[in-house]
N, C-alpha and C positions, 0 to 999 in steps of 0.2 A: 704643454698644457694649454686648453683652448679657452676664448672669453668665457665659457660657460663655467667652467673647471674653477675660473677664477672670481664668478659671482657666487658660485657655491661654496666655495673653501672662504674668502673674505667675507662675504655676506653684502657686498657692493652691488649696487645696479650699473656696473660695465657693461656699455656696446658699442659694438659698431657705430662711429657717426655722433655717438653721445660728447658732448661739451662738459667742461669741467673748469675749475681754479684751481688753479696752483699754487698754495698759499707759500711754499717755501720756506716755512714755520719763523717768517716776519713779523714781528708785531705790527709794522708799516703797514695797512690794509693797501696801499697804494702801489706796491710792490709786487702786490699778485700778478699772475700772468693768466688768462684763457688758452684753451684748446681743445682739440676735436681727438677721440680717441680713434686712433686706424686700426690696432689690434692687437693680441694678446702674445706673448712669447715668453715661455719658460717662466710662466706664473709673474709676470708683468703688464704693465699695457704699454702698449709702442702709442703715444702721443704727440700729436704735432701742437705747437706750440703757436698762438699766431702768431705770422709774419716770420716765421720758419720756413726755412724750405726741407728740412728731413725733418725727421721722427726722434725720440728722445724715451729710452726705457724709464718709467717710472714704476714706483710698488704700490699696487693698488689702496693702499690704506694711509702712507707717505702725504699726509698735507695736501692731498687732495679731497676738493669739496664738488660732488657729482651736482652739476646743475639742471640736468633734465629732470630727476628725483622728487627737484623739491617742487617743481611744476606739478608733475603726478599729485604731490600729497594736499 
């Protein structure tokens, strides 16, 4: 399932290159982590986390907070 597949089935704005939070459903706001999405795989996004050196499947909708989005809005 490609990144398009998974902005249209979640209603998320996933891309390429797009940055996010990871809130990891902490109340600690300090505990969030940032990263850069690299791409999509079987209705996930493969996420690099920073200061990661690989990638980390997450669910599009999972305590993530898209932060290029709320630039747009």
């Amino acid at each position: 399932m490609s990144m398009a597949w998974v902005r249209k089935y979640y209603s998320v704005p996933a891309k390429r290159g797009g940055r996010i939070e990871y809130t990891g459903g902490w109340n600690d706001k300090s505990k969030s982590r940032f990263g850069t999405i690299r791409s999509a795989s079987s209705g996930r996004l493969r996420i690099q986390l920073d200061g990661e050196k690989h990638v980390t499947y997450f669910h599009p909708t999972w305590e993530i907070r898209y932060l290029d989005a709320e630039a747009l809005a």
